[in-house]
N, C-alpha and C positions, 0 to 999 in steps of 0.2 A: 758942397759937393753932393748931398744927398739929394739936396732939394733939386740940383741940376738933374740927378737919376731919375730921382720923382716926376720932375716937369715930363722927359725923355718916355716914360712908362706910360704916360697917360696918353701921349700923344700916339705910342702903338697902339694900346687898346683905342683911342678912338678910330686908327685907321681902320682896326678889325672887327668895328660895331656898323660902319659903312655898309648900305646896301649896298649888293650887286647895282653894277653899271648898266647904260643902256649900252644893248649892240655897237659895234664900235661900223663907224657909216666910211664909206670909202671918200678921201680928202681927194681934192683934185689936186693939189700942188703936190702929191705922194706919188710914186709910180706906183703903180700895180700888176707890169711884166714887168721884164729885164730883159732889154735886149743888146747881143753883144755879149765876149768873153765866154767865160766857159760856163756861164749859168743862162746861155742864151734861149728865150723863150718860155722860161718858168715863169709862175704867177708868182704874184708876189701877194701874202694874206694880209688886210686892214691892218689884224692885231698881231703879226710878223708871228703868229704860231705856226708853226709845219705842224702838217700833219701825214702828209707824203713828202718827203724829199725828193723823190725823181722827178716831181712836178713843179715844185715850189719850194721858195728860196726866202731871204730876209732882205731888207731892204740894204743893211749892212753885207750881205755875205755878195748879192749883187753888186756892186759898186768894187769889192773887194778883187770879188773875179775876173776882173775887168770889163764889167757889164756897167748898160746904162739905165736908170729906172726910169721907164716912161707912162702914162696914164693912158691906159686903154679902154674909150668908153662903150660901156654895156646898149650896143644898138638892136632895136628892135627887127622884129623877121619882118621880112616884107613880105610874105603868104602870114597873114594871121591863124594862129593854131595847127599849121602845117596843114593846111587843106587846104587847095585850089580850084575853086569852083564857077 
């Protein structure tokens, strides 16, 4: 039993010797709005942290709501830099 404690200890401490992660990059098979239900139109964050609730939701709390998580890709401006010249 102790050894089992033992093995169990080392494995925390190695989790908490781990550097920081890289930025967590947006998945395309994840939604990233919710649309639908009562969380309709919130973002939805990579790393499912709120940081504003009236805007954004979890991937679980969407679904929950009666929302659907869909992948909404980040398209470029067609006037480059907001200046049209």
């Amino acid at each position: 039993m102790l050894a089992a404690l033992g093995l169990a200890y080392s494995a925390v401490a190695y989790a908490a010797e781990e550097p920081d992660a890289a930025p967590v990059q947006a998945d395309r098979g994840r939604g990233n709005i919710c649309f639908g239900g009562f969380e309709h139109g919130k973002l939805i964050p990579a790393d499912d942290q709120i940081a504003n609730p009236f805007i954004q939701t979890t991937l679980l709390g969407c679904a929950v709501e009666g929302g659907t998580p869909t992948f909404l890709p980040d398209l470029k401006p067609k006037v480059t830099g907001g200046v049209m010249s």
